[in-house]
C-alpha angles and dihedrals in degrees: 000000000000118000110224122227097274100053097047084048083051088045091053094048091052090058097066082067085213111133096193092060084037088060093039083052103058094031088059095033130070109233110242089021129111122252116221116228089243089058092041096051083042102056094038085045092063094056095053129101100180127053097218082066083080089081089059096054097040087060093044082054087053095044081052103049086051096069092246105320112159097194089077083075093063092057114109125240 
């Protein structure tokens, strides 16, 4: 079954195993509903502290994108 883009956003966000951007997520975002890329930058973004973060949530984004297809993280650079 394929996720759809909410779920593999809401994947991605458990991962973090941070309950406090886990709340933040399901308080801003509408359960079942897609979730743009702007919105989705803009909310891991927030939660960053180092600019070289910004690899790691690009490649979630593709993983995303991909409908859940794990091979985009074995990609280089």
């Amino acid at each position: 079954m394929i996720k759809s883009n909410y779920d593999l956003v809401l994947e991605v966000i458990k991962s973090y195993e941070m309950e406090d951007v886990l709340s933040d997520f399901k308080d801003r975002f509408v359960e079942g509903e897609n979730v743009s890329e702007s919105d989705y930058f803009g909310f891991c973004c927030g939660y960053i502290d180092d600019i070289s973060e910004e690899y790691y949530i690009r490649m979630n984004w593709k993983y995303i994108e991909s409908g859940g297809d794990e091979s985009v993280f074995d990609e280089v650079g």
